[in-house]
Structures are given as C-alpha cells and as structure tokens.
C-alpha positions in Angstrom: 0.0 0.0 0.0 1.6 3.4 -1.1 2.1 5.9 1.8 -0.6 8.1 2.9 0.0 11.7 2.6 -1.8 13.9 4.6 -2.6 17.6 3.5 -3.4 20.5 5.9 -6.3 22.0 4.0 -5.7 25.0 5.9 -2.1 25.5 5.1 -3.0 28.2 2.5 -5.1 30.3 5.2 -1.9 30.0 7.3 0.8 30.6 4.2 -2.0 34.2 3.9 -1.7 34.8 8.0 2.1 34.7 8.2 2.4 37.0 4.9 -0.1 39.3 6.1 1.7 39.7 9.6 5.4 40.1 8.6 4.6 42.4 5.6 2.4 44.4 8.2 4.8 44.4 10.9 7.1 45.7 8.3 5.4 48.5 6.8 2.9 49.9 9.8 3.8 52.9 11.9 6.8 53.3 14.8 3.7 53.9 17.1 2.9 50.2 17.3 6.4 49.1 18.0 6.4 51.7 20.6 3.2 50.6 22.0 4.1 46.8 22.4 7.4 47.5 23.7 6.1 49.8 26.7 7.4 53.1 25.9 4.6 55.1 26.6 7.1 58.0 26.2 7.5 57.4 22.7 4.6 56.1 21.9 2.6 59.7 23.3 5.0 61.5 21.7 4.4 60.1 18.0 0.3 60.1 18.1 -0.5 62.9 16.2 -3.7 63.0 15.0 -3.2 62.3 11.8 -1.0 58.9 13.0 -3.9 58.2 15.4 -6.8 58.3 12.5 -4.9 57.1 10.1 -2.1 54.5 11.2 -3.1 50.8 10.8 -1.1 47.7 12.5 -0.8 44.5 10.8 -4.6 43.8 11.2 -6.0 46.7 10.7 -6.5 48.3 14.5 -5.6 51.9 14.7 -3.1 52.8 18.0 -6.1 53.4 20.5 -7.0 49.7 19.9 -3.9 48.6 19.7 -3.3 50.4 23.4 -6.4 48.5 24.7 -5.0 45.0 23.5 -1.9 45.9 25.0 -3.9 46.9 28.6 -2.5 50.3 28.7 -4.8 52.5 29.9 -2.6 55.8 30.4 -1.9 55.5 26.8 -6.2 55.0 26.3 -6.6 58.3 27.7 -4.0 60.2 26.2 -5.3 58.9 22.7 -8.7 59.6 23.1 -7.7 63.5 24.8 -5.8 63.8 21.4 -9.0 62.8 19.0 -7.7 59.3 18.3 -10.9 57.4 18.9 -13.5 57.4 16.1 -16.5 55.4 14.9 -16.1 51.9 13.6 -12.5 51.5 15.5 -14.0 49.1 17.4 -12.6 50.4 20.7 -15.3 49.4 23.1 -15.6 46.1 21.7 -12.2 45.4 22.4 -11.8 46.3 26.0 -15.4 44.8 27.0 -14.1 41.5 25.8 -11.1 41.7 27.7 -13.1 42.9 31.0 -11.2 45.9 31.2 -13.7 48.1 33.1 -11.7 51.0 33.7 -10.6 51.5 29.7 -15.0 50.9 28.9 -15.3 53.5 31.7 -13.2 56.2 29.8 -14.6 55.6 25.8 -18.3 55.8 27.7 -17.0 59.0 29.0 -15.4 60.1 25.9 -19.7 59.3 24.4 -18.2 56.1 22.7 -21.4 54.3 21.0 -21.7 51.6 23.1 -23.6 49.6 20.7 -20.7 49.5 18.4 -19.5 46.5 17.6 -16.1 44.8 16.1 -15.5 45.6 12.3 -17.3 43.5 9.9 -14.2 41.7 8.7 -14.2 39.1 12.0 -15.3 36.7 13.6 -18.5 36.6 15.5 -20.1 39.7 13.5 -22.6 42.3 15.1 -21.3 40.8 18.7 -22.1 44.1 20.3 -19.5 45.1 23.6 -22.9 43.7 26.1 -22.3 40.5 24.2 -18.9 40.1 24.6 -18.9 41.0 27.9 -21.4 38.6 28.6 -20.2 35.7 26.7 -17.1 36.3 29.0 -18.7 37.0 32.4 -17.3 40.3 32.9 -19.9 41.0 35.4 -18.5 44.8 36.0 -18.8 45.7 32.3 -22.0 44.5 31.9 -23.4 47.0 34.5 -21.7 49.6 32.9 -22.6 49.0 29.4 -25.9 48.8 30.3 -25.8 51.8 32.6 -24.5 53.6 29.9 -26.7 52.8 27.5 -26.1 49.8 26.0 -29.4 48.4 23.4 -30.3 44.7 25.6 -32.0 43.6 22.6 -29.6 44.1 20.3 -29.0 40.9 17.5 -25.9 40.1 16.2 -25.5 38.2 12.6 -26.5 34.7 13.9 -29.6 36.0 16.2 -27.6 36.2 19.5 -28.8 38.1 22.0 -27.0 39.2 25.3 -29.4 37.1 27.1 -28.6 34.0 25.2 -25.3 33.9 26.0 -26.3 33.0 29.8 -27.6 29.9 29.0 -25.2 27.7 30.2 -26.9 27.7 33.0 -23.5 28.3 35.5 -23.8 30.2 38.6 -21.8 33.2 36.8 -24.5 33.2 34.0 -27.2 33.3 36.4 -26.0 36.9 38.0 -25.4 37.9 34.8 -29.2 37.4 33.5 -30.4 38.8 36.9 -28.5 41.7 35.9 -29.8 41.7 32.4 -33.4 41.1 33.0 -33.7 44.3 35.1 -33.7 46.0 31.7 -36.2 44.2 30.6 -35.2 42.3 27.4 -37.1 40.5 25.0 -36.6 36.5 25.9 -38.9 35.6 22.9 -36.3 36.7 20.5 -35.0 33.2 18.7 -31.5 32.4 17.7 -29.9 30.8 14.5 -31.1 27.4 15.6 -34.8 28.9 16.4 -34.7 29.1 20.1 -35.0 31.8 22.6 -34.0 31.9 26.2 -37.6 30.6 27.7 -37.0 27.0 25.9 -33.0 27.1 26.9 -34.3 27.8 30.7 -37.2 24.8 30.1 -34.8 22.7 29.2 -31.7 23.4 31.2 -34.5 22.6 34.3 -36.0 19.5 33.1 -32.5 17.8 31.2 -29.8 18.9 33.4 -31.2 19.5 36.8 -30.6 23.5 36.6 -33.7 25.9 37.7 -32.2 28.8 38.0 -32.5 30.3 34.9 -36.7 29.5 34.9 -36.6 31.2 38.6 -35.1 34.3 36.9 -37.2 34.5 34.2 -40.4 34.3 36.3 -39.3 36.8 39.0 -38.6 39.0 36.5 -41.7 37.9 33.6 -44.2 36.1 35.9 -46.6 36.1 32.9 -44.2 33.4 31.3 -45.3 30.7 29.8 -42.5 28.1 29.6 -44.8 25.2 27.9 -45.4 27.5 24.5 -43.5 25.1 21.9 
C-alpha cells in the first residue's frame, strides 16, 4: 500500500496569516512598536492626530486599539484626549471583551457608541461590547454598558442576544441574567437554531437539573409561559 500523505487544508489560510503579519509588521507605523514594547514615552509623543486616525497595524486596528490590547490604559486616555478614537474602530468592543472596566469606563465617557460593535471583517459579527462581555462573564462591564446605555436587545448576525449567552446555566450566568433582565429584554427573540431563552431555561431545568435560569425568568416575567413550543 503506497504511503498516505496527509494535507493540511488550511495551510493556504496559514501561508496568507504569516504573509499578512510580517509584511504588516514591516510597513505599519513606529507607534505600534512603541506601543508593544512599553514606551509610553515614545509612543505619546508620535500620536499625532493624523497617525492616530490614520495609522493601521498589521490587522487593521488603529493605536487606540492597539493600546487597549496591550492593557494600557494611560496611553487609552492620552489617545482619546488627542482625537484618536472614532466610529467603527471598534474600541469598546475590544476592551469589553477583555473585562477591562476601567478602559470601557473612559470611551463611555469620551460618548463612545456603546452599541458599536467589532468591524465587519471578524469573527463573531454584530457581537455588540454587552455581548462580549457577557459571553465572557465580565460582570463589572456588563453593568456599565448597560448603565450607559447599551441596546439589551440588540441581535448580532446569527440571532444572538446578550441574554442568550447566559444559557449555560452556571452560577456566573445566572447573575449575569439577573442583571440583564432588570432592563427588561425581549426572551422571545429566537437564535440561529430557532430558540429563545424561555425553551434554553425549560430545558436546562428538566435535562440537566438546573432551575435557576426558569426562577429568573419568572421573577422578573411572571406572565411566562414556559410550555409555548
């Protein structure tokens, strides 16, 4: 029997990720470099705002994102004093996903949409900041998303809802649907698979021995009716 060869059929997505990220690192702006290697000296000192509208890293973030990826909230606040946050940059998005409350405290400040979500060329599209921060349990930035204004019934590409991402059921999803139920969403709202949160809760209760997602529901929508098909 000849030899089996076996062929990555992802090799030529990986062959287009490594070109993309060495020709990037090559040709984007000493801001970046500055950035990632901790020199908030130099890196305050080149963001102009022209660099800060205009520069692009190897995947297309502009220096305030790239600040908020790197956790470095001094720079955050210098960029967005010097006009460097804008709409579409994604900003918000970023730092709710990494739970970094103090960085989603300044762009609400700054009147940051907090609706916005990542650019349309990723993964997970229309995941709005609330999302992320509830599909990661950031229990902090969900309070201040929504306090700030933050749409609890907004739907991302495959019919996600905030809510939705609570049903696993765990005790960190549970405080996180108490929280998002006092601003009254919409549980009938149906995913890509065609169900909303009332059947998840029905069914995490009667298949896996979990209630507490039906008790939140009816303390906060007694008129409920969980046997609706």
């Amino acid at each position: 029997m000849p030899p089996v060869t076996l062929k990555d059929p992802y090799r030529w997505s990986k062959l287009k990720y490594q070109i993309r990220e060495k020709f990037g690192r090559y040709t984007r702006h000493r801001i970046f470099s500055a950035i990632e290697l901790g020199d908030d000296d130099k890196a305050v000192s080149l963001a102009t705002q022209r660099v800060l509208l205009r520069a692009r890293n190897e995947w297309g973030s502009s220096p305030l994102v790239a600040a908020i990826v790197a956790q470095r909230p001094r720079l955050v606040h210098e960029y967005i004093q010097s006009g460097g946050m804008f709409a579409g940059d994604g900003a918000i998005a970023h730092a709710s996903m990494r739970g970094n409350l103090a960085i989603v405290e300044m762009l609400l400040a700054a009147k940051k949409d907090p609706n916005e979500p990542l650019p349309r060329d990723t993964n997970n599209d229309g995941y709005t900041p609330l999302m992320w921060a509830t599909n990661r349990k950031f229990i902090s930035v969900i309070k201040a998303l929504l306090a700030g204004g933050a749409d609890v019934d907004a739907v991302a590409d495959d019919g996600s809802t905030a809510v939705m991402l609570t049903a696993a059921a765990q005790p960190i999803d549970v405080e996180a649907l108490d929280i998002l139920c006092s601003y009254k969403p919409d549980i009938t709202k149906k995913d890509w698979r065609g169900r909303n949160l009332i059947r998840e809760a029905r069914d995490r209760e009667k298949n896996s021995g979990k209630p507490e997602l039906r008790r939140i529901l009816e303390r906060h929508f007694p008129n409920t009716d969980f046997d609706a098909p």
